[in-house]
Every structure is written in C-alpha cells, then in structure tokens.
C-alpha positions in Angstrom: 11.8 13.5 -2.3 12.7 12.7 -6.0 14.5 14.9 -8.7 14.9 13.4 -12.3 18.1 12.6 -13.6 20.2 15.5 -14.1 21.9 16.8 -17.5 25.4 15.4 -17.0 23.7 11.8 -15.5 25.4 8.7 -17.0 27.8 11.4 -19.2 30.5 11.8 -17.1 33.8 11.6 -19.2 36.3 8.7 -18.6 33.3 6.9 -16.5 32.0 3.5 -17.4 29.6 1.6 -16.6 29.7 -2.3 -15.8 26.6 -4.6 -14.7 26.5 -8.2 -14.2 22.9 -9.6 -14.4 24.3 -13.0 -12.8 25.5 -11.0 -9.9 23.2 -8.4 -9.4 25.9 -6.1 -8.8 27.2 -2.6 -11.1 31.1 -1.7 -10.9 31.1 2.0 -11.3 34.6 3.0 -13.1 35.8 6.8 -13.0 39.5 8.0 -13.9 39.3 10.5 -11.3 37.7 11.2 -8.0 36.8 7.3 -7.1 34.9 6.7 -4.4 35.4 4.1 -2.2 33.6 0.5 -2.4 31.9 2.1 -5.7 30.2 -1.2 -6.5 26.4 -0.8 -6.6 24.2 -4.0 -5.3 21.2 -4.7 -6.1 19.1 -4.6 -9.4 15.3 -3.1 -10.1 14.2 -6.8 -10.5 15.4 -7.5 -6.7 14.5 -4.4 -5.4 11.1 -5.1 -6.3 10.9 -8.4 -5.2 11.9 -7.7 -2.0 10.0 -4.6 -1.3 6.9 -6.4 -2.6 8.1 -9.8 -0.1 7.9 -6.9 2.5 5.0 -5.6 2.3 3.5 -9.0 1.7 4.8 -9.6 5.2 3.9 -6.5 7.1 0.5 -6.6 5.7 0.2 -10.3 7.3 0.9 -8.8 10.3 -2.5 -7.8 10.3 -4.1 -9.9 8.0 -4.9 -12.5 10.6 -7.6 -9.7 12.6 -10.2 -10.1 10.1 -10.7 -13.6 9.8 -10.1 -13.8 13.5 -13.1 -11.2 14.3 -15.6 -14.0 15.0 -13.5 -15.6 17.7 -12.8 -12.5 19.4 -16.5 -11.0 18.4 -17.6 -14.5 21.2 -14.6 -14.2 23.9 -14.4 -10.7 24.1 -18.0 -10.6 23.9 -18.2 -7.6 21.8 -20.8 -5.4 20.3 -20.9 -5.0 16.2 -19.5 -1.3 16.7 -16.7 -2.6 19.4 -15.8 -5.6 17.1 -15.3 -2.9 14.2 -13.3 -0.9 16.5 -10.8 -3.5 17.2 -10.0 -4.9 13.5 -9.7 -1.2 11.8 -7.1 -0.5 15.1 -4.3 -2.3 13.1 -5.4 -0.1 10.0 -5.3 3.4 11.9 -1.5 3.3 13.2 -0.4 1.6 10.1 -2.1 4.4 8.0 -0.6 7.3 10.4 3.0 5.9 9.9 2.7 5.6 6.1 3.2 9.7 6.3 6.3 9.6 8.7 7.5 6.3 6.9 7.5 7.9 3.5 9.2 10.9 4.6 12.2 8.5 6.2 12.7 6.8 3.1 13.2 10.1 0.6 15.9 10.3 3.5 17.7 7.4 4.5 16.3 4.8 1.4 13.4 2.1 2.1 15.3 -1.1 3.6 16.1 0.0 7.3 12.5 1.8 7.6 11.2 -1.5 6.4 13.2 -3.9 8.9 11.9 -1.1 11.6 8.4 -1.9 11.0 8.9 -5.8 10.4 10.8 -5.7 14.1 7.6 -3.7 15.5 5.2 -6.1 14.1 6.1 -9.0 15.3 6.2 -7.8 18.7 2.5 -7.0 18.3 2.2 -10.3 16.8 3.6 -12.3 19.7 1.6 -10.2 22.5 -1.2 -11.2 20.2 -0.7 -15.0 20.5 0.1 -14.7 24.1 -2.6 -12.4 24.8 -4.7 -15.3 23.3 -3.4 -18.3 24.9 -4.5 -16.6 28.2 -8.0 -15.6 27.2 -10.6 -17.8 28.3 -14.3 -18.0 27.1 -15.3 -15.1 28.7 -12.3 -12.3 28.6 -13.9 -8.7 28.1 -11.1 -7.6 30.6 -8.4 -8.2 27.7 -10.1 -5.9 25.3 -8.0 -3.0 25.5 -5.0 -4.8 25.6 -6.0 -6.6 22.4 -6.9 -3.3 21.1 -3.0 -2.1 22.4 -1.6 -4.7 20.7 -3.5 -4.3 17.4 -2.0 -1.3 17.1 1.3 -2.3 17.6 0.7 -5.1 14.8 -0.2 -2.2 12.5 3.0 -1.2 12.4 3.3 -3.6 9.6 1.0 -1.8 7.0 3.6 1.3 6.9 5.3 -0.9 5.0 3.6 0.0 1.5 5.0 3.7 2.4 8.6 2.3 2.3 8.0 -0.3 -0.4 6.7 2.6 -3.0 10.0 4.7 -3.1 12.0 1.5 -2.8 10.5 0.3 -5.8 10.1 3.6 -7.6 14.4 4.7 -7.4 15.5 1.9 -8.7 13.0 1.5 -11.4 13.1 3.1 -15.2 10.6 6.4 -15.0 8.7 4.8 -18.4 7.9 0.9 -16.2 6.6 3.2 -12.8 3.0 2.2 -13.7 3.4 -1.5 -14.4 6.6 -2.1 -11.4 4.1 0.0 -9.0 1.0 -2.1 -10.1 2.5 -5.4 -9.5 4.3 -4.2 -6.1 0.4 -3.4 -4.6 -1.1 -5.9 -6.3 0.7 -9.1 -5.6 1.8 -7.4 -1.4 -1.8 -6.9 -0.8 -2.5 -10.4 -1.3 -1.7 -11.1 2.3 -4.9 -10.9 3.5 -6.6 -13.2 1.0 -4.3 -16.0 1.4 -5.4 -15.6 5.9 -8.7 -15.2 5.1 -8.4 -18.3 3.4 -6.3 -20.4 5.2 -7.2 -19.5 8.9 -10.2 -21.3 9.4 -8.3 -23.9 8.5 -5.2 -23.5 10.7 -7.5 -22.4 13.9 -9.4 -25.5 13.6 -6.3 -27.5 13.8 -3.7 -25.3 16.1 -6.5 -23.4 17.8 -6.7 -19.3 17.3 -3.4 -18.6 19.5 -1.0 -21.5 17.6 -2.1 -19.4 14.6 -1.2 -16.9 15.6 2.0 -18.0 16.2 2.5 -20.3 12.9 1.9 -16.4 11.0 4.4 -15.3 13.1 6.8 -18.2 12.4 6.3 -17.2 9.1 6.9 -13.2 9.2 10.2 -13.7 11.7 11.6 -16.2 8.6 10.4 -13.4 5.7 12.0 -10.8 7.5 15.3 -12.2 8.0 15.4 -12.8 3.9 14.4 -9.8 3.1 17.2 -8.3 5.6 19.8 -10.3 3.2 18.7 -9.5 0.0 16.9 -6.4 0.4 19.1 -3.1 -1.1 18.1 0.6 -1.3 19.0 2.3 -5.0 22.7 3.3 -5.6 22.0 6.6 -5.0 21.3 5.7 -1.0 24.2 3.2 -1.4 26.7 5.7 -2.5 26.0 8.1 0.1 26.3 5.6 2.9 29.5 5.2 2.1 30.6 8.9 2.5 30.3 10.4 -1.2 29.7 13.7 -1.9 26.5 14.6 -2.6 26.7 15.3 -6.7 29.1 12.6 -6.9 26.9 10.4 -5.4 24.0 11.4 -8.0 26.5 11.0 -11.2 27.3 7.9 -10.4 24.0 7.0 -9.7 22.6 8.0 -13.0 25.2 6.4 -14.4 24.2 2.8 -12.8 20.7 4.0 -14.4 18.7 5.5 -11.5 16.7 8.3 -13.0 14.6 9.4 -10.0 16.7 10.7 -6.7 15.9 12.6 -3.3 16.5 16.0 -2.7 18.0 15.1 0.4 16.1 17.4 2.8 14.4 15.1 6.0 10.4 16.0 5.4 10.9 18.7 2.5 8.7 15.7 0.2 6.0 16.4 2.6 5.7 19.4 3.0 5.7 19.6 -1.1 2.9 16.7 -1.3 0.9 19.3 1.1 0.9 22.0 -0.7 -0.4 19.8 -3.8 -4.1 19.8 -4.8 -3.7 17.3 -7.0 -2.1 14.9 -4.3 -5.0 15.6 -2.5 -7.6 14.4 -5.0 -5.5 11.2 -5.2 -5.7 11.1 -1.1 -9.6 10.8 -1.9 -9.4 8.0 -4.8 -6.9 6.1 -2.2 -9.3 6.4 0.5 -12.2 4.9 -1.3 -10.1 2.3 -3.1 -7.7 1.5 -0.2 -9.7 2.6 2.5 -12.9 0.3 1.1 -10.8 -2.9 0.4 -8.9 -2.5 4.0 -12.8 -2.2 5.3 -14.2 -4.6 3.4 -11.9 -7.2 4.3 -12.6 -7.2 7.9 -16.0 -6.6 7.9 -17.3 -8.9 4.7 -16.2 -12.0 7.2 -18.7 -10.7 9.8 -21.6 -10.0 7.0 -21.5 -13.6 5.4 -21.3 -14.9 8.9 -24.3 -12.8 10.5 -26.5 -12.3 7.2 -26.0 -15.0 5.2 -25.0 -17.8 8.2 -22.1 -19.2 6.6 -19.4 -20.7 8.7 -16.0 -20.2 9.3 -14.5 -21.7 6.4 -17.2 -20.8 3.6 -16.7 -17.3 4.5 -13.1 -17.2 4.3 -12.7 -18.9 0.8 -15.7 -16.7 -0.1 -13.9 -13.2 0.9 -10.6 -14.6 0.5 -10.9 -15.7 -3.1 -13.7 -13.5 -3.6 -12.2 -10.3 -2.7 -8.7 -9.8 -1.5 -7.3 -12.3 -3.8 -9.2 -10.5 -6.3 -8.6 -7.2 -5.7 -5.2 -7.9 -5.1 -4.8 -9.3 -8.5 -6.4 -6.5 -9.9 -3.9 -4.1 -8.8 -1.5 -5.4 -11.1 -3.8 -5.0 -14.1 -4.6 -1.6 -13.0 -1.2 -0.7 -13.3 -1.2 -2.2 -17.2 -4.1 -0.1 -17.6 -3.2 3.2 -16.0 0.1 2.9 -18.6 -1.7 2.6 -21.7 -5.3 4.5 -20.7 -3.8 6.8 -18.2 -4.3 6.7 -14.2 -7.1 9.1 -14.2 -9.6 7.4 -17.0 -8.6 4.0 -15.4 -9.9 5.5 -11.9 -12.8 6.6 -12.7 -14.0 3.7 -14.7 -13.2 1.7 -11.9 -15.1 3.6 -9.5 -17.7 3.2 -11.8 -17.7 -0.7 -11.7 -17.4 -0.3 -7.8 -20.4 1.9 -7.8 -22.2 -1.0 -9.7 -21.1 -3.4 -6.9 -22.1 -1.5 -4.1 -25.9 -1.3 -5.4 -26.0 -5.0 -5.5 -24.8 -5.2 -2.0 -27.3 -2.8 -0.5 -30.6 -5.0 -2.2 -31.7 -7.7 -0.1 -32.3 -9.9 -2.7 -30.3 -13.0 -2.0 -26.9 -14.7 -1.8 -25.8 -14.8 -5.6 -26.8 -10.7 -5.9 -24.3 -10.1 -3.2 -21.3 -12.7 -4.7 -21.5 -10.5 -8.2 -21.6 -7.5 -5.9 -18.8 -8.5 -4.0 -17.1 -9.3 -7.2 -17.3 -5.5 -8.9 -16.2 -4.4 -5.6 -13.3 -6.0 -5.7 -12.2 -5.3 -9.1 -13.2 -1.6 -9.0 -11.1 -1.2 -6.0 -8.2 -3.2 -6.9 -8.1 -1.9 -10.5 -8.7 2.3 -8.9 -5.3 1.8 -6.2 -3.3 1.0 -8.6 -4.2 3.8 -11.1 -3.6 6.1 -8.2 -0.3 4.8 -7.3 0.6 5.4 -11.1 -0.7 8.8 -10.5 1.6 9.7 -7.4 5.4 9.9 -10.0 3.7 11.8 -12.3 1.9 14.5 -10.3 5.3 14.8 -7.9 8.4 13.1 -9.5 10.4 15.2 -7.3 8.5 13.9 -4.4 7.3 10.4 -4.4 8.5 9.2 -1.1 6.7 12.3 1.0 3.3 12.2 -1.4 3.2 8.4 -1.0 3.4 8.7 2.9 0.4 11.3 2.4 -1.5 9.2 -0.1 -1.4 6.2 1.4 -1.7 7.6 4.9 -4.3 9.1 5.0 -6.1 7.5 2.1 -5.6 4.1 4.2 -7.2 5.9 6.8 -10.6 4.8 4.9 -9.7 1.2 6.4 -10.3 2.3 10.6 -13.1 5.1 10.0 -15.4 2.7 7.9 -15.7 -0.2 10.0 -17.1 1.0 13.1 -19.9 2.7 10.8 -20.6 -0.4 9.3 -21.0 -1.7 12.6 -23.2 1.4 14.2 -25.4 1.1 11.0 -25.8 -2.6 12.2 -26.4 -2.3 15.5 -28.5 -0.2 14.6 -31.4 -1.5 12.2 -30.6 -4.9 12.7 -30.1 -7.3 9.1 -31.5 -4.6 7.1 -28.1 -2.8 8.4 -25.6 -5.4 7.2 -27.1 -4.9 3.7 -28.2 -1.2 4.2 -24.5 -0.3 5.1 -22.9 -0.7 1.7 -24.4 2.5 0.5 -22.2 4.0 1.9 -19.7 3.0 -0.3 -21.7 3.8 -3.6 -22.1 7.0 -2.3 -17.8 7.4 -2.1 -17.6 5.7 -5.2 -19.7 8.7 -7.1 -17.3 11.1 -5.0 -14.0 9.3 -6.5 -15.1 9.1 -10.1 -15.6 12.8 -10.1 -12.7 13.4 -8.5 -10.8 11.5 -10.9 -12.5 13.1 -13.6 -11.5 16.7 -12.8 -7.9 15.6 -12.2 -8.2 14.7 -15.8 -9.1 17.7 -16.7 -6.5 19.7 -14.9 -4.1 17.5 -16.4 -5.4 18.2 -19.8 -5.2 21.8 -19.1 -1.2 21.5 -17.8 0.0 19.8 -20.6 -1.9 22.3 -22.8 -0.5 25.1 -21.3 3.5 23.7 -20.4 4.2 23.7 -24.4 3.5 27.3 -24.3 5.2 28.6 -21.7 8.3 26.8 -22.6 7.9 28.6 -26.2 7.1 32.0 -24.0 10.3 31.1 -22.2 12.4 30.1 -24.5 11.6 33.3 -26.7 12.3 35.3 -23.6 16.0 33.9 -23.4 17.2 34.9 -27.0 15.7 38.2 -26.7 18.3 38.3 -23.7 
C-alpha cells in the first residue's frame, strides 16, 4: 500500500541529499541519527527498465502457448473447446497470483517477488520442453500434464503485479501515466515477438528445442535482472534495519513520493472496499482479458477460417496484434496524461467496439485484418489508461489494487477462450467469425463503465474543494 510523501519529506534539517547519475547511486547525509549503509541504489530510469525486462520475460514464459496451439491442437488431438482450455491455463494462475503478488510487494518491495516468479516459470518451462521431447504423434495421455505444467509457466504473468509498484515507488507522482504506459506497453510485447518468431524456430529446432532456446533466453534475462534490479529506497532502507519514519524521511529525501503503509494485505483489503477499483477490474478485463484471449485464439482462427499456415499467421497476429497492442500501451499512457484515463478508455473501447463488428461479418480476409487492427489498438490504448487510473483512484494503495486489477481483470484471458472454442465447436465456421461478438458486446459494457467513472470523478473533485473550505472553516471556529 502507498501513502504520499509526508510534510517533513526531503526537509529534514542538517540532511542533504547527493545523487550521482553516472552511478546510479544517492548518498543520504544526516548530522544526527545515521543509519547504517545509507546509500540508496538504484534510479527511476533503472527501476523501470528492469521491471519492464521482467515482465517482458515472465510474459515469455507463456508467450510460446499460443503460437504452439496448432502443434499441440494435432498431438494431443484436441477438441476446439479442450485446445482453448489448455492455452488460457497459463493465463488463469498467472491472473490469481497478480492479487497475492501485489499484496507481497506493498510489503517486502517488487524485486524478490519478481525473481520468485521468474524461478517458477522456468521450471514450468523446462517440464514443457521435456514434456514435449517425449510426446509422440499421438499423445492424448500427456494432456493433463501439459495442462499441469501450463500452469506452472503462468507463474510468469504475475510478474506485471510486481512490476506496477516497482515502477510506481520510484517514479515522480506527475510521470505515473507515461512510466506506467511504457512499462505495459513495451513488457507485453513478449508475445508478439513468439508469435512471430516461432514458426520460424519450430521449423528449424522442432517444437521441444524451442522451447528450450525461450528458455535459454528467460534463465539469461533473469539472472540480469537479479543484478541490476533494486526496490525504491524506501524498501532499501528498511532492509537494512531503519526505523520505520526514518526510513520514510530519508526516502523522501532521495525523492520517492509514494510509500507503503507497511501492513502485509491492508492494500487489499482497501482496493476491495473500492467501487471505483472495481469499474477499473471491468475495463482491465476487457482490454487485458481480450488481448490475453485474442492472442491465443487469433492463431487458431487464421489457421481454421482463413487456411493460413504456420508462419503467415504468426507475422499476421504477431505484428498485427500483440506488437500492436503492445505498442499502443505506451501511447495510451501519453494519452491518459493529457486527456485523462477515463475519456481515453472509453474512446478506446469505442474503436475496439468498431473492430469487433468487422470480425463477426463474414465478408472476407481484408475486413478481418482492419478488424483485427481496431482491436488491437482499442485494447492496447484502454490498459494503459486503466493502469493510469489505478495511482489516482488509490495512491495509498497501488500495490494491493494492482494485484486486484490486474488479477482479476487478466482473468478475461482463461474464461474467454474456451467460449470461443464452444461457440466453434459449435456452429462450425460461422462460429470462428460469430464468436467475436462477444467482444463488442464487452466493449459497450467497458465504455460505459468508463464513462460513469468519469462522472464520479467529476463529482469528487467538485465536492473535495468544499469540504476542505467546510473544514477548514470548522478549525478556526475552534
């Protein structure tokens, strides 16, 4: 949980403050009560490349089920609905952690929570690959330890939970928007650069090497982000036995202006009791929710509908949507900070909405590229707004209503594609198409939503002048 700075932050008399760019380090000078090892490590600029390196890598973690789906869809020998089952797996224990993730880092700071989840992926990661080297052309037996090991892999997309307050301590209150909007948009691109780039590497190192090569990768990133990874001074300070005030002077004073209120799950239980961090729980389930969805399943629909192959799907979907989207995030957080995260939403739902209806009419192969397009915009552009949201709704709680936002918002990415695959099953090619209504339908739900969080906001800030002027009369009466 976060509190904003307090009155006597950075003021402290006979304290000054020295920071070294070059280094990345902050000497902290007091004339009394010095604490020991008082140097801070770390700046915003390398917190946020680090937390964005990863969440880039946890998200590979899974990134590699989507564009895997039509191998395993042929030796598994899988039905539409039990294909959908298995690549939104990864996306339902990743979601769950996200609330339990973003509770541990109000406590303990974002770096050892991260390394936790890294550690858990890769395990999944390697039972994966071996799973896969075993599995012959006919291997329906291995489904549920596939589906095991998925979820073990999912560990990996907690990592956004632990990456938000990482990023959000260190950074300056007035950059959230813009820090936040980069951090989702350029981590989230994990999933383009597999879709992309795994047709290509299965055709050479087969599906299991793959595997393996991804992992090669993830054990490397980990390992650099164990070096230059740091939590904000605040976290740093504590850890090294400072009391608890001291430790938020001197953490003000190194220019943190956001800090936990130190209580294990008290961020939580705030974020709960917030109807307004429950709106946002909608917007992130249709934005997040759709593109973790959409991601797995747009593979199988240019592959079954259209009959592309392998590799013409991938760069379609890869550069087409997640790339895309994943761009987008980091304009939505320019947006949000000059039109507001509400306006930006909705607008962006709107242009989803647009999408979606293009999807759903069977009228050819360019109709559904420009739908596909407005998807991934509208989506890309509406997480990030939301995520710009989440500081100013609860500054004294970001890590807890991230956990809860992007929980159970990211929930959106297992319960939607085993419907898309029941609705094909179901009426055959008409179903593939016929399926994407369901996300104009949750795209008329979001802008709405959005739009009445606007309006409540509207309504605070007309009312918070007052009763500070109601208040403050109050006290000199006194």
């Amino acid at each position: 949980m976060l509190t904003n700075r307090g009155e006597s932050g950075g003021q402290e008399v006979g304290k000054s403050v020295v920071s070294s760019r070059e280094t990345g380090k902050i000497s902290l000078h007091s004339g009394t009560n010095t604490a020991p090892n008082a140097e801070i490590v770390g700046t915003p600029q390398r917190a946020l490349w680090a937390a964005t390196a990863g969440f880039f890598l946890g998200f590979a973690a899974v990134a590699l089920y989507g564009p895997a789906a039509h191998q395993l869809h042929m030796r598994l020998q899988l039905s539409e609905f039990a294909l959908g089952v298995l690549v939104a797996v990864p996306q339902l224990t990743g979601s769950l952690l996200r609330i339990p993730m973003g509770a541990w880092a109000d406590r303990v700071g974002g770096r050892t929570p991260m390394l936790a989840l890294l550690v858990a992926s890769m395990v999944g990661m390697a039972g994966v690959g071996l799973a896969l080297q075993h599995m012959g052309a006919s291997s329906r037996h291995m489904y549920p330890l596939i589906l095991a090991l998925g979820c073990l892999s999912g560990f990996g997309v907690a990592t956004f939970a632990v990456g938000i307050p990482q990023v959000a301590y260190w950074s300056p209150k007035g950059r959230q928007g813009q820090v936040l909007g980069l951090y989702g948009g350029l981590g989230t691109a994990a999933p383009s650069l597999a879709t992309v780039f795994l047709p290509y590497v299965v055709a050479t190192l087969g599906l299991a090497n793959a595997y393996f090569a991804w992992l090669g990768v993830l054990v490397l990133g980990t390992v650099g982000y164990a070096v230059s990874a740091r939590d904000a001074p605040y976290f740093q300070l504590r850890n090294r036995g400072s009391d608890e005030d001291l430790c938020r002077r001197r953490a003000a004073a190194a220019g943190e202006e956001l800090f936990p209120m130190g209580q294990a799950g008290q961020g939580l239980r705030d974020a709960v009791h917030s109807k307004a961090v429950w709106g946002l729980v909608l917007l992130y389930f249709v934005s997040f929710g759709g593109y973790l969805s959409l991601t797995t399943w747009l593979p199988t629909f240019w592959d079954e509908y259209h009959h592309l192959d392998a590799r013409r799907a991938g760069l379609l979907v890869g550069l087409g949507f997640t790339l895309l989207s994943a761009l987008m995030r980091a304009v939505g957080g320019y947006l949000s900070h000059h039109w507001g995260g509400e306006r930006t939403a909705a607008l962006s739902y709107v242009c989803a909405l647009g999408g979606a209806i293009l999807l759903t009419t069977p009228t050819g192969m360019a109709s559904h590229i420009v739908g596909q397009t407005f998807v991934a915009i509208g989506f890309g552009v509406a997480s990030a707004a939301v995520f710009q949201l989440v500081p100013s709704y609860m500054p004294s709680a970001v890590g807890g209503a991230t956990g809860l936002v992007g929980g159970l918002g990211a929930f959106g990415g297992f319960v939607l594609p085993p419907l898309l695959g029941f609705i094909a099953d179901s009426f055959g090619k008409k179903g593939y198409t016929g399926a994407f209504g369901i996300y104009g339908i949750l795209a008329v739900l979001a802008a709405f939503t959005a739009l009445w969080l606007e309006h409540n906001a509207h309504h605070q800030r007309d009312h918070v002048p007052q009763m500070a002027q109601s208040l403050a009369s109050h006290s000199g009466s006194r």
